[in-house]
PyMOL Python script that loads the backbone (N, CA, C, O; Angstrom):
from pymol import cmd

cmd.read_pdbstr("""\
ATOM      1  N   UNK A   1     157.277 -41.293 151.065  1.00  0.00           N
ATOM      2  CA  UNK A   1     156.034 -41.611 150.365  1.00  0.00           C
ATOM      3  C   UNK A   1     154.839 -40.924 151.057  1.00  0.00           C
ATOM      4  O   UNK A   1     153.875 -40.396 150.504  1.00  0.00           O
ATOM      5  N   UNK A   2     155.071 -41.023 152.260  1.00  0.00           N
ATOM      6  CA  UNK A   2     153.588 -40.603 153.135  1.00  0.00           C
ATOM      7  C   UNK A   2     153.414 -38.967 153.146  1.00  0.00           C
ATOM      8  O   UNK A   2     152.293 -38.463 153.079  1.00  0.00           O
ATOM      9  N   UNK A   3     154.631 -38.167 153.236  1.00  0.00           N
ATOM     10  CA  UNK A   3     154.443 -37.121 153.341  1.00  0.00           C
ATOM     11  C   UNK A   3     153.947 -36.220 151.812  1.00  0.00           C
ATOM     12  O   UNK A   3     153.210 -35.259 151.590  1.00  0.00           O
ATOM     13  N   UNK A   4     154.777 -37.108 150.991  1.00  0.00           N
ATOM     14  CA  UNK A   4     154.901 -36.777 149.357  1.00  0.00           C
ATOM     15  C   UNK A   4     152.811 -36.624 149.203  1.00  0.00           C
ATOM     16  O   UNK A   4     152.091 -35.763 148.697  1.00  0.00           O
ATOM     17  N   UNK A   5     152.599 -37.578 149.731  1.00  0.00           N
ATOM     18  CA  UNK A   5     151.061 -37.798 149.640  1.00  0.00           C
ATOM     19  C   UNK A   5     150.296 -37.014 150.559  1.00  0.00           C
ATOM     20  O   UNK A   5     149.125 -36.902 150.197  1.00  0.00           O
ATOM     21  N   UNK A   6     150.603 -36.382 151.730  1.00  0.00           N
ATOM     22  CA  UNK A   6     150.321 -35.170 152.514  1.00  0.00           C
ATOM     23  C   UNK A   6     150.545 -33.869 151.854  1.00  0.00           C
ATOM     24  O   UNK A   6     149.694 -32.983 151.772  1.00  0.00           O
ATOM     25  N   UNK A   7     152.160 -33.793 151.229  1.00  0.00           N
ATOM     26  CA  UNK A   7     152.080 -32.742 150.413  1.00  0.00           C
ATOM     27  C   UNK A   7     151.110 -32.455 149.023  1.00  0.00           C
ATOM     28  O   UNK A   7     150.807 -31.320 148.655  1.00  0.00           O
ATOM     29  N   UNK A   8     150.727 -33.588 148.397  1.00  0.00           N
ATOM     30  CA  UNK A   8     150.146 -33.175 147.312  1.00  0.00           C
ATOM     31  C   UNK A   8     148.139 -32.927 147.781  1.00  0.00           C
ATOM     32  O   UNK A   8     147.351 -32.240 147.132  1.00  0.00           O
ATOM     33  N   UNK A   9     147.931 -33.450 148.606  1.00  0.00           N
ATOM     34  CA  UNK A   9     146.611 -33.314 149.907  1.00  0.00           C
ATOM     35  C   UNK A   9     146.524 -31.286 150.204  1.00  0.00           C
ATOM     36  O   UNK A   9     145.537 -30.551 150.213  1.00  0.00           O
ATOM     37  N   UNK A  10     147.431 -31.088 150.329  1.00  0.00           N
ATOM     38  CA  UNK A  10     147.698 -30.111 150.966  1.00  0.00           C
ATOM     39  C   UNK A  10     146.796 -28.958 149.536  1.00  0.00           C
ATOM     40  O   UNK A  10     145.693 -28.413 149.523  1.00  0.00           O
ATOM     41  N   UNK A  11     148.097 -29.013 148.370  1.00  0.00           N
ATOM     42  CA  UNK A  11     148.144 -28.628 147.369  1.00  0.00           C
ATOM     43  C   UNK A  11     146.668 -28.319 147.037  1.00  0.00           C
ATOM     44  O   UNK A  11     146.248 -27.185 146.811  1.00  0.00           O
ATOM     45  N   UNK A  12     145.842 -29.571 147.031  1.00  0.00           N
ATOM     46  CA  UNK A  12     144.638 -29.826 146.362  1.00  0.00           C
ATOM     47  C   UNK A  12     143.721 -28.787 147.347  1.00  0.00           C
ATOM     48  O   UNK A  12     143.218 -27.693 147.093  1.00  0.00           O
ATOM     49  N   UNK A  13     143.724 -29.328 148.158  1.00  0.00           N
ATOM     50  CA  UNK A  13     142.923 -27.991 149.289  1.00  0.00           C
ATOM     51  C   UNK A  13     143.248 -26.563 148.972  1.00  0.00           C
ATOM     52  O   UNK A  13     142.337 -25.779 148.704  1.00  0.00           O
ATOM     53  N   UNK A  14     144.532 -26.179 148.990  1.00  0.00           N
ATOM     54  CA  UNK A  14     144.649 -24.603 148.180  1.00  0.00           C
ATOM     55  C   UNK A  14     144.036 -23.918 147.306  1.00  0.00           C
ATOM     56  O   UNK A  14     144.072 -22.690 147.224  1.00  0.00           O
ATOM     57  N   UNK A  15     143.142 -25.030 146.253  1.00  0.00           N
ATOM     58  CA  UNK A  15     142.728 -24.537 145.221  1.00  0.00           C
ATOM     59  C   UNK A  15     141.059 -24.228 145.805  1.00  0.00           C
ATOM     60  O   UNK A  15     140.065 -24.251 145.078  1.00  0.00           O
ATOM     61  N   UNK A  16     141.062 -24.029 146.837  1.00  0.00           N
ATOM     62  CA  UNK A  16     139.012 -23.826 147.013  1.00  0.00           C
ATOM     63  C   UNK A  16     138.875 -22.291 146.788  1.00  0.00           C
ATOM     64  O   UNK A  16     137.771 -21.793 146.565  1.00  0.00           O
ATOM     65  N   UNK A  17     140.327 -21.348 146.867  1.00  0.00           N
ATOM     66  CA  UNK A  17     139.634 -19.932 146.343  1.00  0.00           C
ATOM     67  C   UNK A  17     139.721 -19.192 148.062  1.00  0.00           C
ATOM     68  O   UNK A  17     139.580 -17.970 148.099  1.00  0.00           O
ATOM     69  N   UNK A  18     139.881 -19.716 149.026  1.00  0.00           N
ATOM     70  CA  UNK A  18     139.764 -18.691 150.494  1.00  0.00           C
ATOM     71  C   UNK A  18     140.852 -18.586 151.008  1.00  0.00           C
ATOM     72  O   UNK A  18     141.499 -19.455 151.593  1.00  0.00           O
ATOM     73  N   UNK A  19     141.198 -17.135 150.747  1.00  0.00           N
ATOM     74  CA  UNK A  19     142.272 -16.403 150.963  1.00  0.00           C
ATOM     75  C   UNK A  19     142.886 -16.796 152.669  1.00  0.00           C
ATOM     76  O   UNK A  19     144.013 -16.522 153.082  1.00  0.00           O
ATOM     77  N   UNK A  20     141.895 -17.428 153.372  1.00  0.00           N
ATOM     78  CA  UNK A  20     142.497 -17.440 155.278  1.00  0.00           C
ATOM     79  C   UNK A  20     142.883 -18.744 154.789  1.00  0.00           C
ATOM     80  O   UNK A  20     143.925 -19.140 155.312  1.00  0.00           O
ATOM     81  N   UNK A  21     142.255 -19.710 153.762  1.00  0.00           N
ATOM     82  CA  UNK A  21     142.590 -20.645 154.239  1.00  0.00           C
ATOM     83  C   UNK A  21     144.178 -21.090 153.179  1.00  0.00           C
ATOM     84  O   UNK A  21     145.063 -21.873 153.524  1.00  0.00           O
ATOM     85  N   UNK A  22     144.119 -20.417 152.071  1.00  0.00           N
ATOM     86  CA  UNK A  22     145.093 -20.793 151.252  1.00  0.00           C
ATOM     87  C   UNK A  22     146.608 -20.386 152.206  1.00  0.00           C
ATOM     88  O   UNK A  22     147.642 -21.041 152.073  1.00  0.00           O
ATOM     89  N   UNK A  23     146.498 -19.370 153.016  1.00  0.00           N
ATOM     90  CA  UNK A  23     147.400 -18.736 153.553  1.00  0.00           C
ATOM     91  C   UNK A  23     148.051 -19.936 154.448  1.00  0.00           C
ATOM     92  O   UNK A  23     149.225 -20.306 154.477  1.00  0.00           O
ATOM     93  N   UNK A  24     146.991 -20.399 155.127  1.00  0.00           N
ATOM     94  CA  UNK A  24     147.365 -21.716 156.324  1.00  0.00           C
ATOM     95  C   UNK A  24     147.728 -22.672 155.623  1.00  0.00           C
ATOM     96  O   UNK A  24     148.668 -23.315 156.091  1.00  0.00           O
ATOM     97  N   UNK A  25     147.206 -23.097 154.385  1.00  0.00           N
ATOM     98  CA  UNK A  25     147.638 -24.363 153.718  1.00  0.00           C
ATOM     99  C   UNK A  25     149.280 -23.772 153.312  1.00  0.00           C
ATOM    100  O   UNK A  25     150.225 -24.374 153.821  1.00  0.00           O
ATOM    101  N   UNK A  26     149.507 -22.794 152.550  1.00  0.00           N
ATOM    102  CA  UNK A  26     150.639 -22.258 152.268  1.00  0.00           C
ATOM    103  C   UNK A  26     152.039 -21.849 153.699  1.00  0.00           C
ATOM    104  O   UNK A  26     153.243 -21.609 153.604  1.00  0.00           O
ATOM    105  N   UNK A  27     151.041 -21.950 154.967  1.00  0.00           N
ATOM    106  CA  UNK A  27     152.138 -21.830 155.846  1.00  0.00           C
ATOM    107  C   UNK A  27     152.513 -23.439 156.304  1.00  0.00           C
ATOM    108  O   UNK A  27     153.667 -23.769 156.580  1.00  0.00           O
ATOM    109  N   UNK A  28     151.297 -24.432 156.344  1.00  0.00           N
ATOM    110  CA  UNK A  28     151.748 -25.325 156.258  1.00  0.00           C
ATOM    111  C   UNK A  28     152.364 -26.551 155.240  1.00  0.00           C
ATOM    112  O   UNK A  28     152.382 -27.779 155.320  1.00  0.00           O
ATOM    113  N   UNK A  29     152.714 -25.849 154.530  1.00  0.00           N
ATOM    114  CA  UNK A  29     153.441 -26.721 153.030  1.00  0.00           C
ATOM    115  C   UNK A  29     154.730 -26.004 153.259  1.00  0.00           C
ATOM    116  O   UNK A  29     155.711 -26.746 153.239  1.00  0.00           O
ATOM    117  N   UNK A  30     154.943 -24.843 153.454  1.00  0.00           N
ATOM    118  CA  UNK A  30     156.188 -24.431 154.312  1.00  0.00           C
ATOM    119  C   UNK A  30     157.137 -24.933 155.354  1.00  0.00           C
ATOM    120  O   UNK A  30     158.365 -25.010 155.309  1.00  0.00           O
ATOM    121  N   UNK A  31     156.456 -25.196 156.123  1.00  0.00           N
ATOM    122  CA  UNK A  31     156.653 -25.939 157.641  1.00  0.00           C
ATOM    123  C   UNK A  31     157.600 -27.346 156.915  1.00  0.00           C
ATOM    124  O   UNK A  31     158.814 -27.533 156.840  1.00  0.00           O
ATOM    125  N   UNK A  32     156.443 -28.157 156.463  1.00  0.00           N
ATOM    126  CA  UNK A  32     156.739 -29.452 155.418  1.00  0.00           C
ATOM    127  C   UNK A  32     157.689 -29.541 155.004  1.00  0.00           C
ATOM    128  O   UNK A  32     158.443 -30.411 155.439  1.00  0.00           O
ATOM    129  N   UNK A  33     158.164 -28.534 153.790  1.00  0.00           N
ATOM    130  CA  UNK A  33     158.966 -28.271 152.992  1.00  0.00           C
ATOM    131  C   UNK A  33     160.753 -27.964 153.812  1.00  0.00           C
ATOM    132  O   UNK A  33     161.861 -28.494 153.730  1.00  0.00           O
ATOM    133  N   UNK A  34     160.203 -26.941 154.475  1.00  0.00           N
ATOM    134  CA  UNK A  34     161.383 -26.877 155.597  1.00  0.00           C
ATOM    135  C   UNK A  34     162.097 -28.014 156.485  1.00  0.00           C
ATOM    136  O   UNK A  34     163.291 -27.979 156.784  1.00  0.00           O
ATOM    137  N   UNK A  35     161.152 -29.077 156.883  1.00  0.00           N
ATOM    138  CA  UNK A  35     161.042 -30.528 157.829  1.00  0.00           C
ATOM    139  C   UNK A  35     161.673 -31.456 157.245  1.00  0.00           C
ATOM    140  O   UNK A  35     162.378 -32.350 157.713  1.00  0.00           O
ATOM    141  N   UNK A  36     161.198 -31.038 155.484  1.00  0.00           N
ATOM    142  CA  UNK A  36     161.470 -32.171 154.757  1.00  0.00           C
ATOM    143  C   UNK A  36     163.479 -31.999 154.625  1.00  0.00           C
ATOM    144  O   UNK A  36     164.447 -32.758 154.586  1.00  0.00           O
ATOM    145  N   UNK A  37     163.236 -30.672 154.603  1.00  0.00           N
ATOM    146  CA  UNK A  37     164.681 -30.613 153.901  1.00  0.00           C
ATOM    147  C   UNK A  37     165.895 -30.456 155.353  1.00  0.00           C
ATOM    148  O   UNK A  37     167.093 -30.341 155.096  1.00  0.00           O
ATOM    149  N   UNK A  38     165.612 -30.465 156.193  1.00  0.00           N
ATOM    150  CA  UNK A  38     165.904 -30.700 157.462  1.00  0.00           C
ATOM    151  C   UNK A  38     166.693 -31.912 157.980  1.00  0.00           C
ATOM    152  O   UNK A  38     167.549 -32.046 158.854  1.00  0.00           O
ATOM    153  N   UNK A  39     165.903 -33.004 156.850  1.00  0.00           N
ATOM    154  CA  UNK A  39     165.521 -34.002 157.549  1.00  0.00           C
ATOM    155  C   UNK A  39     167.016 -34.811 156.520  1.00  0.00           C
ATOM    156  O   UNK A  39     167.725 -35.748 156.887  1.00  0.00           O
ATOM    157  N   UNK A  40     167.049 -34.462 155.929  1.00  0.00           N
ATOM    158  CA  UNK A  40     168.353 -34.511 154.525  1.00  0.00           C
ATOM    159  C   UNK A  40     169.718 -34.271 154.706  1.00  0.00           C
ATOM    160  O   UNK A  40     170.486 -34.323 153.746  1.00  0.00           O
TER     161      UNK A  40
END
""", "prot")
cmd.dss("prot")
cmd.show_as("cartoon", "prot")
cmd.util.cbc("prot")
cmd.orient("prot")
């Protein structure tokens, strides 16, 4: 639940349009994504 709600946090921040920062949000939804499925 908590992360599901970190991941969609994440998402929402991506959309401001800045290319340094979409990159970091996108490496960290990666990380996540990887952790999550790790974790399975």
């Amino acid at each position: 639940m908590h992360g599901g709600r970190r991941f969609n946090i994440n998402i929402h921040i991506c959309h401001r349009g800045d290319p340094v920062h979409k990159d970091s949000m996108a490496f960290m939804i990666e990380a996540q994504i990887r952790r999550a499925s790790l974790k399975q």
